[in-house]
C-alpha positions as CSV (number, residue, x, y, z in Angstrom):
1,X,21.8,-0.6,-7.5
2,X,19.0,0.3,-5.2
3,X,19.1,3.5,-2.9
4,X,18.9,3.1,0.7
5,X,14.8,3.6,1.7
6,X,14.2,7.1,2.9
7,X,12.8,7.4,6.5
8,X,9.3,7.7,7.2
9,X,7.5,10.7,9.0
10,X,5.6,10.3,11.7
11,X,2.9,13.0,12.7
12,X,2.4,14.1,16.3
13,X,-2.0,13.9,16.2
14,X,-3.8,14.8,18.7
15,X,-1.7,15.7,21.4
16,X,-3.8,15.0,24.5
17,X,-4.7,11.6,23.0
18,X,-2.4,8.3,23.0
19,X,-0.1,9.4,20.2
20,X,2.9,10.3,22.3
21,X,2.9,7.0,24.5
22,X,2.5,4.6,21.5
23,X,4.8,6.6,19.2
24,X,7.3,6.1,22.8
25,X,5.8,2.2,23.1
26,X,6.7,1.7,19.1
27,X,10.2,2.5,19.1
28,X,10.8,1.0,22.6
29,X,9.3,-2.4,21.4
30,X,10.3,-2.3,17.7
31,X,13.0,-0.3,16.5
32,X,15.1,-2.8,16.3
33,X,13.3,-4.6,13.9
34,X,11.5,-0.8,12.3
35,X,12.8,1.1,9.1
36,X,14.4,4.0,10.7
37,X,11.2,6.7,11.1
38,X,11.2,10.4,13.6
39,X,8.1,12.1,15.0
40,X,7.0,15.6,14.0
41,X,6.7,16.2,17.7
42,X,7.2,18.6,20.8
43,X,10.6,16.9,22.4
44,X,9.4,18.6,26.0
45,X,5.9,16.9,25.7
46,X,7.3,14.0,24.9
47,X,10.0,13.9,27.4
48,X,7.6,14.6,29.7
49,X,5.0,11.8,28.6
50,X,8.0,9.4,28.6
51,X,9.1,10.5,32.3
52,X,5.6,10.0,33.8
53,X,4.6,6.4,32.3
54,X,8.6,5.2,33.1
55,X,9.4,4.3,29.3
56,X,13.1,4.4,29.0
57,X,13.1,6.0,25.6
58,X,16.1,8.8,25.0
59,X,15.0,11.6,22.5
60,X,16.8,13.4,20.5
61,X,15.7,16.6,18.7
62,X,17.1,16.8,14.8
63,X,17.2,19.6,12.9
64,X,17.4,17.3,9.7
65,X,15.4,14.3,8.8
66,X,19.0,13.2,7.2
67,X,20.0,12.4,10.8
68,X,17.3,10.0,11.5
69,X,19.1,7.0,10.6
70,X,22.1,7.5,13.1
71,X,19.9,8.5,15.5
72,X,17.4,5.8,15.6
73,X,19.6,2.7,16.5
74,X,19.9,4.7,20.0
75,X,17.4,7.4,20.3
76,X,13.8,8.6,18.7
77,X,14.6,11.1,17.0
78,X,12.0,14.6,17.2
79,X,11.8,17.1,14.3
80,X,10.5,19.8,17.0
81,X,7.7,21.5,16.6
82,X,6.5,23.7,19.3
83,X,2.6,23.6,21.2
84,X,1.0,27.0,22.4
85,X,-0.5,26.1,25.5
86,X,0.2,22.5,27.7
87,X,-1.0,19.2,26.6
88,X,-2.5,17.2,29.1
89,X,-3.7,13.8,28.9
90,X,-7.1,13.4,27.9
91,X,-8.2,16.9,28.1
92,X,-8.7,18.4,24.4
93,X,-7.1,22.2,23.7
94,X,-8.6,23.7,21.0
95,X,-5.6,26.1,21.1
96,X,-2.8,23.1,20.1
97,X,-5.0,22.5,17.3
98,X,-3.0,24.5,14.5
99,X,0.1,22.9,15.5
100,X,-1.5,19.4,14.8
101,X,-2.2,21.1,11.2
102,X,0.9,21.9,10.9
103,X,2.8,18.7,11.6
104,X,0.4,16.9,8.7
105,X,1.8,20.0,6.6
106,X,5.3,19.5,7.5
107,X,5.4,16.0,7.0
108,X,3.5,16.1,3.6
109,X,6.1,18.8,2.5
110,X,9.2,16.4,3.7
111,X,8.0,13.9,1.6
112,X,7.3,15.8,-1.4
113,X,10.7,17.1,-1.3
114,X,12.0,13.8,-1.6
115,X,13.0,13.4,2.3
116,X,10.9,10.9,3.7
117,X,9.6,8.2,1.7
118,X,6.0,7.8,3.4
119,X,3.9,9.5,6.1
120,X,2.8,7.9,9.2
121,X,-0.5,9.9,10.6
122,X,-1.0,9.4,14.1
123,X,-5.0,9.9,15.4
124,X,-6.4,13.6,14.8
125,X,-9.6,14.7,17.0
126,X,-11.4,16.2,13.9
127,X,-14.2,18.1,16.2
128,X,-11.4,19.8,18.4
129,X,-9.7,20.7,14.8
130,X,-12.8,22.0,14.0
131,X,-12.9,24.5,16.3
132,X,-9.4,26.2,14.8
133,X,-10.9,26.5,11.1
134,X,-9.9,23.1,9.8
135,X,-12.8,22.5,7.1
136,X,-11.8,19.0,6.0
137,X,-14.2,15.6,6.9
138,X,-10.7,14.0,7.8
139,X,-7.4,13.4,7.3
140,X,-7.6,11.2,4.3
141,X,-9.1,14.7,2.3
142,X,-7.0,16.8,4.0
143,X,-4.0,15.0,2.8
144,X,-5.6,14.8,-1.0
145,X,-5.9,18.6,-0.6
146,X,-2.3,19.0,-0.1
147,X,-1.5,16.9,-2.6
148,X,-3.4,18.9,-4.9
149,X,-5.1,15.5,-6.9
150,X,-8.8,15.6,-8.2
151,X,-9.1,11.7,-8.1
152,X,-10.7,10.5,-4.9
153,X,-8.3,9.0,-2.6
154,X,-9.3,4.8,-1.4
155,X,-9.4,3.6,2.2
156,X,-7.5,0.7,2.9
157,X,-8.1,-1.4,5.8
158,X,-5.0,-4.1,6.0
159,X,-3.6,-7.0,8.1
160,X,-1.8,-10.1,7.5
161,X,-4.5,-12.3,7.0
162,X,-7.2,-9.5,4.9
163,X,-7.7,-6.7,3.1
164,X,-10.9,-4.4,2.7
165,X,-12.1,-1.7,0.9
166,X,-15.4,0.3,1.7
167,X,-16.5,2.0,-1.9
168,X,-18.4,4.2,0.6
169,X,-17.3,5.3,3.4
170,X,-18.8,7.5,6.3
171,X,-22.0,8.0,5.1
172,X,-25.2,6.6,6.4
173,X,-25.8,3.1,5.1
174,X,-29.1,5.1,2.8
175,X,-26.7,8.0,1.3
176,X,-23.9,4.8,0.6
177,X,-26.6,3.1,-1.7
178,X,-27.2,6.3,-3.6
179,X,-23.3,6.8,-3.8
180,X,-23.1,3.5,-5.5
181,X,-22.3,3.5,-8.8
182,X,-21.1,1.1,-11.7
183,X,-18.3,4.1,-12.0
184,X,-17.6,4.5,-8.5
185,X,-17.0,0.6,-8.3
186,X,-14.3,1.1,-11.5
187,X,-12.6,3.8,-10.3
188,X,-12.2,2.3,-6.7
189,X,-11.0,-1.0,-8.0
190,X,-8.6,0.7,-11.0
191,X,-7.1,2.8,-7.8
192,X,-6.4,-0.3,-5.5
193,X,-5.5,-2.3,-8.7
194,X,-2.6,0.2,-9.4
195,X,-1.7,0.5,-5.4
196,X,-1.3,-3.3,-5.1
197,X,1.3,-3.8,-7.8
198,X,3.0,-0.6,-7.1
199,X,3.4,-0.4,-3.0
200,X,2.6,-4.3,-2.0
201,X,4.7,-6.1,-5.2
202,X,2.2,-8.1,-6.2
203,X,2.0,-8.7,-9.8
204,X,-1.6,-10.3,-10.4
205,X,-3.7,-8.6,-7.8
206,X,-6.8,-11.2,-6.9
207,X,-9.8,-8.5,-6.4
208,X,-13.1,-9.8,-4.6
209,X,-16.5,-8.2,-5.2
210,X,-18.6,-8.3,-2.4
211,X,-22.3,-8.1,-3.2
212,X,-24.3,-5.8,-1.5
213,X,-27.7,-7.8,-0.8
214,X,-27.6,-10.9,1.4
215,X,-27.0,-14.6,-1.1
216,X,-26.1,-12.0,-3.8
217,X,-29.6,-10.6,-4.0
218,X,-30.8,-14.2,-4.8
219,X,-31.7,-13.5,-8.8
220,X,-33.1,-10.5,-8.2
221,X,-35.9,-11.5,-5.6
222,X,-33.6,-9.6,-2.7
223,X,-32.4,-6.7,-4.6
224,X,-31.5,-5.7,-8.0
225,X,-28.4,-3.8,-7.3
226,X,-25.8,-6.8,-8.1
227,X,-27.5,-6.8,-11.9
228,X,-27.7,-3.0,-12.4
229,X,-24.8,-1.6,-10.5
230,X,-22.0,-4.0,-9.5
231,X,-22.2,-6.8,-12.5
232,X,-21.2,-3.8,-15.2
233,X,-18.3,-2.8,-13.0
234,X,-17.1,-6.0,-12.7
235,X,-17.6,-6.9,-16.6
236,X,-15.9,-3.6,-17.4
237,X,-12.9,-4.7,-14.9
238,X,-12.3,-8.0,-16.7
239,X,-12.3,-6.3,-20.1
240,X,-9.6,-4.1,-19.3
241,X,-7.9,-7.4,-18.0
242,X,-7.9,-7.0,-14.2
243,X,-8.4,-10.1,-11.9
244,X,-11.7,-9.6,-10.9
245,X,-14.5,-11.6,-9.6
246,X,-18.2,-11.2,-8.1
247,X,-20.7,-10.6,-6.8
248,X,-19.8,-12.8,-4.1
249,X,-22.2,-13.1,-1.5
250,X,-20.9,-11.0,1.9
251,X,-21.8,-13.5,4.4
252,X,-19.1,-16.2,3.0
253,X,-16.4,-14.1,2.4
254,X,-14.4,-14.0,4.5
255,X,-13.6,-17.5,6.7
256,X,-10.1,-18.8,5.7
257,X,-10.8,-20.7,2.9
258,X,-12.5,-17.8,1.5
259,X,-9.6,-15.6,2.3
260,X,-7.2,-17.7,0.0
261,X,-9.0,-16.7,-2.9
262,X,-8.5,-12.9,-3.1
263,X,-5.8,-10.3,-2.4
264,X,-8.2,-7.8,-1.6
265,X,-12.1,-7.3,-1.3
266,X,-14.3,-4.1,-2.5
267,X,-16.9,-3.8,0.1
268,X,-20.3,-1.7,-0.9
269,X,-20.2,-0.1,2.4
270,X,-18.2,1.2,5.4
271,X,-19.5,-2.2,7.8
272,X,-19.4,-4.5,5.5
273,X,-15.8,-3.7,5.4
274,X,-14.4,-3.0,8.7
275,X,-16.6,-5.4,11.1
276,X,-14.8,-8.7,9.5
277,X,-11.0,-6.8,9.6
278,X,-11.5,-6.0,13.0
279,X,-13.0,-8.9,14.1
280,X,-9.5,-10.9,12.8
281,X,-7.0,-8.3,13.8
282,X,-8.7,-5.4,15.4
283,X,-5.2,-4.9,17.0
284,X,-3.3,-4.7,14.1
285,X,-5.4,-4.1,11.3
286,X,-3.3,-0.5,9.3
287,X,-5.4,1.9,7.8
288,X,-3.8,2.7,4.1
289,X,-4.9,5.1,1.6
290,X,-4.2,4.8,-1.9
291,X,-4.7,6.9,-4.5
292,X,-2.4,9.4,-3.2
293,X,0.9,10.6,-4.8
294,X,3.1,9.5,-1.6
295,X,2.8,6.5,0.9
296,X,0.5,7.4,3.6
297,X,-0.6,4.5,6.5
298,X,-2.3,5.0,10.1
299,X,-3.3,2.9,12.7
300,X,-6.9,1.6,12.7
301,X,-8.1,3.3,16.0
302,X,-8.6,7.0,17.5
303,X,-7.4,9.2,19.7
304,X,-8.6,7.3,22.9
305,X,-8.7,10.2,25.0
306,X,-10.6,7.8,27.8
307,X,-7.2,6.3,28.5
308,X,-4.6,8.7,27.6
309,X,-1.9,9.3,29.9
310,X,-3.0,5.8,31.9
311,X,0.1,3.9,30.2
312,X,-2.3,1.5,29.1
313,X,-2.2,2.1,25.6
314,X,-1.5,-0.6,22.8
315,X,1.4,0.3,20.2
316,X,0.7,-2.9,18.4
317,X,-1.4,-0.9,15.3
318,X,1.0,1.6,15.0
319,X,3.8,-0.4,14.6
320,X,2.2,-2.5,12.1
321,X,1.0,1.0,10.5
322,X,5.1,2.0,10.7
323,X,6.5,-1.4,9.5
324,X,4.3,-1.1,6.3
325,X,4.6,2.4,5.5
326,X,8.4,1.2,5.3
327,X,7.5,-1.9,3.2
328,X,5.5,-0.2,0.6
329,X,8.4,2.3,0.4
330,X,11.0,-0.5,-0.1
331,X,8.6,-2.0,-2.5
332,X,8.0,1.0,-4.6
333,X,11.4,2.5,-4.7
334,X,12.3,-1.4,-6.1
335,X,9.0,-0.7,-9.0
336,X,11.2,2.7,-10.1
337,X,14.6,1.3,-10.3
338,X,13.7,-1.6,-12.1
């Protein structure tokens, strides 16, 4: 008999960037169609963010994440946590910056004791984190930290009609070619491999490799990379019995037809990656990282401090960030009870 999914946590981010309104917007819109999730949060911020921009939301401050199932039908429910100095809209405080630390801690610690069943993070301001000590490039190492794993964690970028995966990631397009490895390639695709039949229940995961040159490097007479670097990985891939298939040249990859062939594509680079998922569904495209020990999804955009506090903000990525975080729990509860 399967156990009822555990709720997921959602992070409070950057607290004078959109996170509030589209936390307010995603429950408003969705929760009746939502696993049940709560906000690591400041109720009075909150309240007072759903007051000025007229969302009819009702919050409810828990002491438990046990109660966010009863609550949720009616309410968004707010495990507190309380901000040094006032929050306004678009206006960074380097001084709240521990308490966005914090709520990543919390919530990591909720899952790892078995409470939730996978973090939500909403958009961090890494330079104004900066500026309280945080040391970390982002929130993907942050969370790897916590989780205490040497493996690297994979970016995910994932709609309904794709999936991408940047082998490099933000580095300058020169560093990513000297990050490129036959290894790196493996390791990646072994990661996203294990993440796909685990968290998204498929059980033959179709994995494209994107070449890195344009027409594949052409037989060598455009680059040499596909036959030194990515060709091995792939050959090594297939011997261990993985689905796997490329170089395929970038620039046909991904129209529809293309799209039907693959579950998922390894991209060489950060670009190569994200410009054709945002393109399709730059609304709703998640950011997922796998790799980790626990279910961790985000939406694909920042903090937009340029229109926080205008009302005007989209909830559509977070709610598709909130309604797979609670599929991939489903789906990998289902993997261990079987």
């Amino acid at each position: 008999m399967l156990q009822k999914p555990l709720p997921t946590i959602l992070t409070m981010g950057e607290p004078s960037g959109i996170g509030g309104e589209i936390a307010l917007k995603a429950w408003l819109s969705s929760h009746d169609t939502l696993a049940p999730f709560c906000i690591i949060d400041s109720p009075n911020r909150l309240q007072n963010l759903a007051n000025s921009l007229s969302l009819a939301v009702e919050i409810i401050e828990i002491s438990n994440i046990d109660e966010t199932a009863d609550v949720f039908s009616h309410a968004l429910p707010v495990f507190p946590l309380d901000l040094p100095e006032e929050s306004l809209p678009g206006k960074l405080n380097p001084a709240n910056g521990a308490a966005v630390i914090f709520a990543i801690e919390q919530a990591v610690k909720m899952i790892q004791s078995g409470q939730a069943g996978a973090v939500v993070t909403n958009p961090i301001h890494k330079r104004s984190l900066y500026q309280c000590g945080f040391s970390y490039p982002g929130h993907t190492e942050y969370l790897a930290a916590l989780a205490d794993i040497l493996t690297k964690p994979v970016m995910m970028l994932a709609s309904d009609r794709l999936r991408v995966i940047p082998v490099t990631r933000h580095v300058s397009l020169r560093e990513a070619l000297d990050m490129l490895t036959p290894g790196l390639i493996v390791e990646t695709v072994l990661t996203a491999n294990q993440a796909l039949l685990q968290d998204f229940g498929l059980t033959a995961p179709r994995i494209g490799i994107s070449a890195l040159n344009p027409h594949a490097g052409e037989g060598g007479a455009m680059g040499s990379e596909e036959a030194t670097l990515i060709e091995p990985a792939i050959k090594e891939l297939q011997a261990k019995g993985l689905l796997v298939t490329g170089p395929h040249s970038p620039d046909t990859l991904f129209h529809e037809e293309a799209r039907k062939k693959y579950d998922v594509v390894l991209c060489m680079y950060h670009d190569q990656a994200l410009i054709p998922i945002k393109t399709l569904d730059f609304d709703t495209a998640v950011n997922v990282t796998l790799g980790l020990p626990f279910i961790r999804t985000s939406p694909d955009h920042g903090t937009a401090l340029d229109i926080s506090g205008t009302g005007t903000a989209s909830e559509k990525s977070l709610v598709a960030a909130l309604k797979m975080a609670g599929q991939m729990t489903l789906n990998r509860s289902k993997n261990h009870t079987a």
